[in-house]
C-alpha positions as CSV (number, residue, x, y, z in Angstrom):
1,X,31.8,-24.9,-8.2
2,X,34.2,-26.5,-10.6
3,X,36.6,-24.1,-11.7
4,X,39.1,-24.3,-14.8
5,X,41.5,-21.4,-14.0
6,X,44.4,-19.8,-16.1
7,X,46.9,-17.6,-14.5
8,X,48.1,-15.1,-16.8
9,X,51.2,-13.3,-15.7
10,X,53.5,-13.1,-12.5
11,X,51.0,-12.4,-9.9
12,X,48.1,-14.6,-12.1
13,X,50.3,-17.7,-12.4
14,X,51.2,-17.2,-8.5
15,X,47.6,-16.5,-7.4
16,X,46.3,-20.0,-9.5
17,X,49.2,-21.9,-7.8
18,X,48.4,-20.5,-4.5
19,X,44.3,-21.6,-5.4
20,X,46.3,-25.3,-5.6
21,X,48.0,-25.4,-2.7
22,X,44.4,-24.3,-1.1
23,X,42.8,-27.4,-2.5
24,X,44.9,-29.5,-1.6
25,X,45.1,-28.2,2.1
26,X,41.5,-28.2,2.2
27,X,40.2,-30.9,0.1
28,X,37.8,-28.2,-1.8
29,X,38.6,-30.1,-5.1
30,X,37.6,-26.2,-6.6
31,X,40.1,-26.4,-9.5
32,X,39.8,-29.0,-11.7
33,X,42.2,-27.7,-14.1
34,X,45.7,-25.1,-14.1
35,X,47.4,-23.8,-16.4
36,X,50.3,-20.7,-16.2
37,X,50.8,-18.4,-19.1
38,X,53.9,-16.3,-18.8
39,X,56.1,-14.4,-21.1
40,X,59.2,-15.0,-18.5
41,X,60.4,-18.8,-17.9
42,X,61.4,-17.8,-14.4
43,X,58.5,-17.0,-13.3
44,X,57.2,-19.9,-14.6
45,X,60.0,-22.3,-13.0
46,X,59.3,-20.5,-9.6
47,X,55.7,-22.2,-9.4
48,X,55.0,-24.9,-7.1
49,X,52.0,-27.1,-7.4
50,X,50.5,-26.2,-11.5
51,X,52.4,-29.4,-13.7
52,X,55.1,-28.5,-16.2
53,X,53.1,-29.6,-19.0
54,X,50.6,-26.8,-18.2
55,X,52.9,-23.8,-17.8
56,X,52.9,-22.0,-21.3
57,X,55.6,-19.8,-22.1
58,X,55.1,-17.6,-25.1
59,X,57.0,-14.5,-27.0
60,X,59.9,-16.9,-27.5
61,X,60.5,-15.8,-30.8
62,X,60.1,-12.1,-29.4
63,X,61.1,-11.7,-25.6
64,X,63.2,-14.7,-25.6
65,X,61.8,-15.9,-22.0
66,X,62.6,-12.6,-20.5
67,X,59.0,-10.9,-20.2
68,X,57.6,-7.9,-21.6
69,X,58.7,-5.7,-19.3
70,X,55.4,-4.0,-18.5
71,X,54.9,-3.4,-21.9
72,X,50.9,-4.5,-22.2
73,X,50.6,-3.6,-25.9
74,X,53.2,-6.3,-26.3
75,X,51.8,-8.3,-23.8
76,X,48.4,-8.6,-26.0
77,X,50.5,-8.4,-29.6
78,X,52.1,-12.4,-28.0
79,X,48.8,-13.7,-26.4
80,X,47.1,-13.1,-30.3
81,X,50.0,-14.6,-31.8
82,X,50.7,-17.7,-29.4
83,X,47.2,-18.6,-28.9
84,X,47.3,-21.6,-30.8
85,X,50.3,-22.8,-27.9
86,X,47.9,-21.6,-24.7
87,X,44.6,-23.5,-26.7
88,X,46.6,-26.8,-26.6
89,X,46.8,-26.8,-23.1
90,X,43.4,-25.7,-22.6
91,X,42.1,-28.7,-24.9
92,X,43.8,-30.9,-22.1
93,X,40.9,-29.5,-20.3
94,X,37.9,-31.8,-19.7
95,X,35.5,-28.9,-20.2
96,X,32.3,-30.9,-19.7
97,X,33.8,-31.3,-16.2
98,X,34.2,-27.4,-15.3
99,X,31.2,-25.2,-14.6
100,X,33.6,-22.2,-15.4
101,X,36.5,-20.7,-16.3
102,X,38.2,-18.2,-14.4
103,X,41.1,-16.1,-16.0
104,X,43.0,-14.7,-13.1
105,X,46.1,-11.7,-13.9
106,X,47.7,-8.5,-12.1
107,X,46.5,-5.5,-14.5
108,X,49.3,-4.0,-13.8
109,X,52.3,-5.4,-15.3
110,X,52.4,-6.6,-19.1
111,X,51.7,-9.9,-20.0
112,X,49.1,-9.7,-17.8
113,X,47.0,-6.8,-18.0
114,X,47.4,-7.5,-22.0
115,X,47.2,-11.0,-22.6
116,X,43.7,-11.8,-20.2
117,X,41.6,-9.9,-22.3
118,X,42.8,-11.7,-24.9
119,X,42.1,-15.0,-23.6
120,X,38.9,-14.3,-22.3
121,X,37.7,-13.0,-26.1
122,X,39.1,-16.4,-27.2
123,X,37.4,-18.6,-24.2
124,X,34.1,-17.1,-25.0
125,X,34.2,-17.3,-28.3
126,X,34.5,-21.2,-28.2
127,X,33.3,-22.3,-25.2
128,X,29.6,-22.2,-24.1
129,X,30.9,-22.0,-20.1
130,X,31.0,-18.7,-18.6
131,X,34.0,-16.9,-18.7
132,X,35.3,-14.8,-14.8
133,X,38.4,-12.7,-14.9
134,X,39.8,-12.2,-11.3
135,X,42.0,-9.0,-11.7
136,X,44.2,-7.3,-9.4
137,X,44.8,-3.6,-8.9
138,X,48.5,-2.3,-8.4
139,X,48.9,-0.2,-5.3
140,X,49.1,3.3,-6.1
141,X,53.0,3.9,-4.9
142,X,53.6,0.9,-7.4
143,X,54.5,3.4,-10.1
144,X,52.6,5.3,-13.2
145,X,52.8,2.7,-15.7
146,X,51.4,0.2,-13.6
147,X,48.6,2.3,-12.7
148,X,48.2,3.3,-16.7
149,X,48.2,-0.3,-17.3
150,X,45.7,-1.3,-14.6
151,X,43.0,1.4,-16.0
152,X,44.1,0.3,-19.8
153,X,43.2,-3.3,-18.9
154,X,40.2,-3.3,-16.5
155,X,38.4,-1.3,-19.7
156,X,39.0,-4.1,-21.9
157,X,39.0,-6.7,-19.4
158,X,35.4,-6.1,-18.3
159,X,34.1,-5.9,-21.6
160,X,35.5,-9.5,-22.8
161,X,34.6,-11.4,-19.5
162,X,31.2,-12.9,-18.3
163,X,32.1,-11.0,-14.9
164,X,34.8,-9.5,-13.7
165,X,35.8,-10.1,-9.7
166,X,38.7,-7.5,-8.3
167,X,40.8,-7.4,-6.1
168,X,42.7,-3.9,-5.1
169,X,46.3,-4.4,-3.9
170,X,45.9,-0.6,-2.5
171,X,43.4,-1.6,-0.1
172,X,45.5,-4.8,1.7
173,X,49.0,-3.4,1.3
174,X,50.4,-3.1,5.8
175,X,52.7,-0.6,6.3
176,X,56.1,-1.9,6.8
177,X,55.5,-4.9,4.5
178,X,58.0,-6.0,1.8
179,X,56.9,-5.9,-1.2
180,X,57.3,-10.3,-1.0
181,X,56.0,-10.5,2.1
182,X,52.9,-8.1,1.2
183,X,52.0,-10.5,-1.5
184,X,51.9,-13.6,0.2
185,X,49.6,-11.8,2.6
186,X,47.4,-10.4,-0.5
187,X,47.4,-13.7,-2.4
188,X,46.5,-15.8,0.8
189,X,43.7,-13.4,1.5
190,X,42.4,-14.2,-2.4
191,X,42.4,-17.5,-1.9
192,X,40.7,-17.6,1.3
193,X,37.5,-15.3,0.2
194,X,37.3,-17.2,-3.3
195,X,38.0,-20.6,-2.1
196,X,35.1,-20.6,0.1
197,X,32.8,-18.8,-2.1
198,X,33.9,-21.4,-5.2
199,X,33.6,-24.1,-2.5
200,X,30.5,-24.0,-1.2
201,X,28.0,-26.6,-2.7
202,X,31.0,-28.9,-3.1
203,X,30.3,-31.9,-0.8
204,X,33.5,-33.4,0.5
205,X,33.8,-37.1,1.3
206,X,32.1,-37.0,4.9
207,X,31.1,-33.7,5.2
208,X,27.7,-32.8,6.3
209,X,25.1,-31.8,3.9
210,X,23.9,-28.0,4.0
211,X,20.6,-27.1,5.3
212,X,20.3,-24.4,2.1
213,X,23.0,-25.6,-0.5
214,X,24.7,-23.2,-2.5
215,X,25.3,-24.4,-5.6
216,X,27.0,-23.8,-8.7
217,X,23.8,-22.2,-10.5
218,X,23.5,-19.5,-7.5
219,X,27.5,-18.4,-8.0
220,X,26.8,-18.3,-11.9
221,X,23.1,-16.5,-11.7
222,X,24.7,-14.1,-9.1
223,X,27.2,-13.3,-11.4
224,X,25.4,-12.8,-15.0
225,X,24.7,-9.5,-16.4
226,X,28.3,-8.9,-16.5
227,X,29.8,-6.0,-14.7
228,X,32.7,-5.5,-11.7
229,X,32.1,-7.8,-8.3
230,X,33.4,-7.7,-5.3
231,X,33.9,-9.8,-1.9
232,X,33.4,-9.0,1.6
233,X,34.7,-11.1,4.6
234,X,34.3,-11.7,7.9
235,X,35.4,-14.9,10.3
236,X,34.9,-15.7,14.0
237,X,37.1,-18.6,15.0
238,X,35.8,-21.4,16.9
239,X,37.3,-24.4,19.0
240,X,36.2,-27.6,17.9
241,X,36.9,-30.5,20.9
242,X,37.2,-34.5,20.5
243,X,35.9,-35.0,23.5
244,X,32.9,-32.4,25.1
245,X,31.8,-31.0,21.2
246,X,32.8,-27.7,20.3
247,X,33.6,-24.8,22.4
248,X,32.4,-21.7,20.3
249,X,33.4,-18.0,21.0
250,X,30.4,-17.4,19.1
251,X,28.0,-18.3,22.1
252,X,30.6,-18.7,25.1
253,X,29.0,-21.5,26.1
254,X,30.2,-25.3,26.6
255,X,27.7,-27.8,24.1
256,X,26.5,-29.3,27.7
257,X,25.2,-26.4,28.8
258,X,22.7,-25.8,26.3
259,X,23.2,-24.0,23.2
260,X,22.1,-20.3,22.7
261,X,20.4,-19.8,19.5
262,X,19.3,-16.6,20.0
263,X,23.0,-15.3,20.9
264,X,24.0,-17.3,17.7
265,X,21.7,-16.0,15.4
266,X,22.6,-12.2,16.4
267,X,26.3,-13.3,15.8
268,X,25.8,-14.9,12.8
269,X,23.9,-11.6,11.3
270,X,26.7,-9.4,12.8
271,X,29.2,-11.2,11.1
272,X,27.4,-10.4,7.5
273,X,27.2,-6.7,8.8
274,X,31.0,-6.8,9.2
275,X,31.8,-9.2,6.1
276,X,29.6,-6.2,3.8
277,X,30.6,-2.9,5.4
278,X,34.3,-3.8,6.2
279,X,37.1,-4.4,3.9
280,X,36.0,-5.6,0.7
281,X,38.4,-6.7,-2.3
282,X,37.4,-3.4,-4.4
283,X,36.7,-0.9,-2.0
284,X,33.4,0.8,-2.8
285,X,29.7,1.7,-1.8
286,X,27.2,-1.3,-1.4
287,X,24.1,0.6,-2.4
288,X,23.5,-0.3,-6.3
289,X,24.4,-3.2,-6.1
290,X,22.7,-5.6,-8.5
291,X,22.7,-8.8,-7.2
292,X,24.5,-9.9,-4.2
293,X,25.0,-14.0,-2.6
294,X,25.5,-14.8,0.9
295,X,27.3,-17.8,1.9
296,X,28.2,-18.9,6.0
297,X,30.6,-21.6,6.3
298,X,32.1,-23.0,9.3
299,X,30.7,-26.1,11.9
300,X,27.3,-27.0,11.2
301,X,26.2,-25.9,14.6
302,X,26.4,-22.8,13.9
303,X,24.9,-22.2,10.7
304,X,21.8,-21.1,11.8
305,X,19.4,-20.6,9.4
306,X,17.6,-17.9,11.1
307,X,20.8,-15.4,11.1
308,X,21.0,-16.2,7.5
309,X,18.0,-15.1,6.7
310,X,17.9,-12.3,8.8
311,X,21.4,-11.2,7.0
312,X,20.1,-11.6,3.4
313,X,17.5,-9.2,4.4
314,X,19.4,-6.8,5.6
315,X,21.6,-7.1,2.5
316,X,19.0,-6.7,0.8
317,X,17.9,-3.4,2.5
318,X,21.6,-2.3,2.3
319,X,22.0,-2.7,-1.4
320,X,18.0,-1.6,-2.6
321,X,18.8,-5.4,-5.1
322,X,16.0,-8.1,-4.9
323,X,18.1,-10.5,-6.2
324,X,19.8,-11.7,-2.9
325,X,20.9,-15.1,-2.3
326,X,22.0,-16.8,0.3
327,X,22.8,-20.3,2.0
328,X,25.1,-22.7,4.3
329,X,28.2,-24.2,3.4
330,X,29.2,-27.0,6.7
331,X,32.8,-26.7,7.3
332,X,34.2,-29.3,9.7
333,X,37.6,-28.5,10.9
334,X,38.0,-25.3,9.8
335,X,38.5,-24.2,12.8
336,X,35.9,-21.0,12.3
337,X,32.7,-19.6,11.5
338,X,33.0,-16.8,8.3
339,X,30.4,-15.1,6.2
340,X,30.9,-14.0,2.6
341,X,29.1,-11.8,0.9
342,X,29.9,-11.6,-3.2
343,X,28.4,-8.1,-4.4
344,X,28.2,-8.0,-8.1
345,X,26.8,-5.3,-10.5
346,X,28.7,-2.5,-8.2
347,X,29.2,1.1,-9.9
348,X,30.2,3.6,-6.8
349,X,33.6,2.6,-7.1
350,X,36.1,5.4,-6.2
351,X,39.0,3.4,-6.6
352,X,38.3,2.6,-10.2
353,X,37.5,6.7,-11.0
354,X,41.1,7.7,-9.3
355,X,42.4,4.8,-11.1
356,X,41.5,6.1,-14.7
357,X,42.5,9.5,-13.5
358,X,46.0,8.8,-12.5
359,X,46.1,6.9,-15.9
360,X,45.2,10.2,-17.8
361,X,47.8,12.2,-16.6
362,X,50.0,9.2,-16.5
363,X,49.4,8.7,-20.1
364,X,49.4,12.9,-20.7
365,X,53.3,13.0,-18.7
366,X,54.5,10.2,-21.4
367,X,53.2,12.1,-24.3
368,X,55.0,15.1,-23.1
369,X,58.1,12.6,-22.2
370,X,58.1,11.4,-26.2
371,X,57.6,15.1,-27.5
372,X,60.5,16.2,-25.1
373,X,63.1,13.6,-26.1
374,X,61.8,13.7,-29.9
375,X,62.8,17.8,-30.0
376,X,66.1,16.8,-27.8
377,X,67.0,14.1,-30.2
378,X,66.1,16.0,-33.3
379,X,68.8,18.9,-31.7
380,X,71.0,16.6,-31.0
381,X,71.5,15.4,-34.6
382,X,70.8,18.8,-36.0
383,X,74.1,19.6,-33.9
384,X,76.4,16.8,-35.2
385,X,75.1,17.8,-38.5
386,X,76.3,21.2,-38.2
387,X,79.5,20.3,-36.3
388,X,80.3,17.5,-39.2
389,X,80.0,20.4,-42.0
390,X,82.2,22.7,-40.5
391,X,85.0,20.1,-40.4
392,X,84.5,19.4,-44.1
């Protein structure tokens, strides 16, 4: 799937670079275009593989380069007026080559959680090409606004995009991380789960065909009717040898011995058990679920068709949805066999409901905040008032 992606943000701009670095690693040739939007230069400057010409910084007039300090409201007030600047890089894009754009922010800080919505209203209004947002939740100890921010934007978000794909920080976050090294981690973890979900259907110069292609059309279909998705992921590694074939922990077994599809197929459907019921990027429960796509990448050899089939039934009977699809994406050198499951159309997402609830009283503590400091202040000058009349 041909992607045109814009970061918007810190954590957008870094995720976009990151999807970059991931082509080029790989040779996916996912992103066909990259563009950064940011309201602070230095996050912009601290990117590594999206060209200058495509890193937009707005709010000059306003912010002056320094960000919007996780004031959203802002954030959205500077996309709306600086659209005109993000739209001329965008018209560098060779739309007819995309299949897609994908708007990709943290919905927790300020430009943001403020200024995706905004784009998305703007791609979709000109464009014919679906529009994805791929937003990331703040972890819950990353403070109140952040969290009043997050359930702010994923209202509006979800509303202005084609689909919207999540991915919960709270969920990924190790104990004893710092904060830098936690998202590296997170942001590697992204780009592994979408890069092979965007991937597959892609055929690489001397890569092997798939037996049941996933294309373009099955990620899109998959993904219409709009609504919150989520990912599921699960990978076996395997050995791959120049000289007796490949040495797979899947079936234990050396090629010359004979290969065990039987033992294969029960891995490969185990390993869609444990890509759907383990950790997802948006925690939540599978039942409901709309529509759901299954793809299995890794060595040919051990794509078998049978597991797949037997794992989008099961999905099936997991999720009550008769809209399941599934397929093959050949890997070679990868170094590992991994299933992916994309859920989309979820609802039974306690994350989201705790999300809007920390944002109420989040939002209920700042009114009494204003209120407080509006009475204090309105002492305060009461008391120089009266202090200033009794020295006259």
């Amino acid at each position: 799937m041909k992607l045109a992606m814009i970061g918007f943000g810190q954590a957008g701009g870094k995720i976009v670079d990151k999807f970059l670095e991931y082509d080029k690693r790989t040779g996916s040739d996912i992103v066909r275009a990259a563009v950064a939007v940011n309201t602070a230069k230095a996050d912009l400057m601290g990117l590594e593989h999206i060209s200058m010409d495509q890193r937009i910084l707005i709010g000059q007039s306003r912010v002056k380069g320094h960000g919007v300090g996780a004031d959203n409201e802002l954030g959205a007030e500077i996309a709306e007026q600086d659209m005109d600047e993000i739209q001329s890089a965008v018209d560098a894009i060779r739309v007819h080559e995309v299949d897609a754009f994908l708007i990709v922010a943290g919905l927790g800080g300020g430009t943001g959680s403020g200024g995706a919505p905004v784009m998305a209203k703007h791609l979709k209004r000109i464009y014919t090409e679906p529009v994805y947002g791929l937003g990331v939740l703040p972890g819950s100890d990353e403070g109140g606004i952040y969290t009043l921010n997050a359930a702010r934007s994923f209202q509006t978000f979800v509303r202005k995009v084609d689909n919207l794909l999540v991915f919960d920080n709270d969920a990924w976050r190790q104990t004893g991380e710092s904060i830098g090294e936690g998202y590296d981690d997170i942001n590697e973890e992204i780009v592994q789960r979408f890069g092979i979900l965007f991937g597959a259907g892609e055929i690489r110069e001397g890569q092997e065909v798939a037996e049941s292609v996933v294309d373009s059309s099955e990620v899109i279909n998959t993904l219409s009717g709009g609504g919150v998705s989520t990912i599921g992921y699960a990978q076996e590694e395997v050995e791959e040898t120049s000289t007796g074939g490949l040495l797979s922990r899947l079936t234990g077994e050396d090629e010359t011995e004979g290969f065990d599809t039987a033992a294969t197929t029960n891995r490969v459907t185990s390993l869609v058990r444990k890509a759907a019921l383990g950790r997802l990027t948006l925690p939540c429960e599978i039942d409901g679920s709309e529509r759901a796509l299954l793809v299995l990448a890794g060595p040919q050899k051990y794509l078998n068709r049978k597991g797949i089939e037997r794992g989008r039934k099961w999905i099936e009977e997991q999720t009550g949805s008769m809209e399941v699809r599934g397929g093959d994406y050949p890997y070679s050198g990868s170094g590992f066999v991994a299933s992916v499951v994309l859920l989309s159309g979820v609802t039974n997402i306690p994350r989201i409901k705790e999300l809007q609830q920390v944002a109420i009283e989040a939002q209920d503590n700042l009114d009494e905040i204003r209120e407080e400091s509006e009475e204090n202040l309105e002492e305060l000058v009461k008391d120089d008032e009266d202090e200033l009349e009794s020295l006259f």
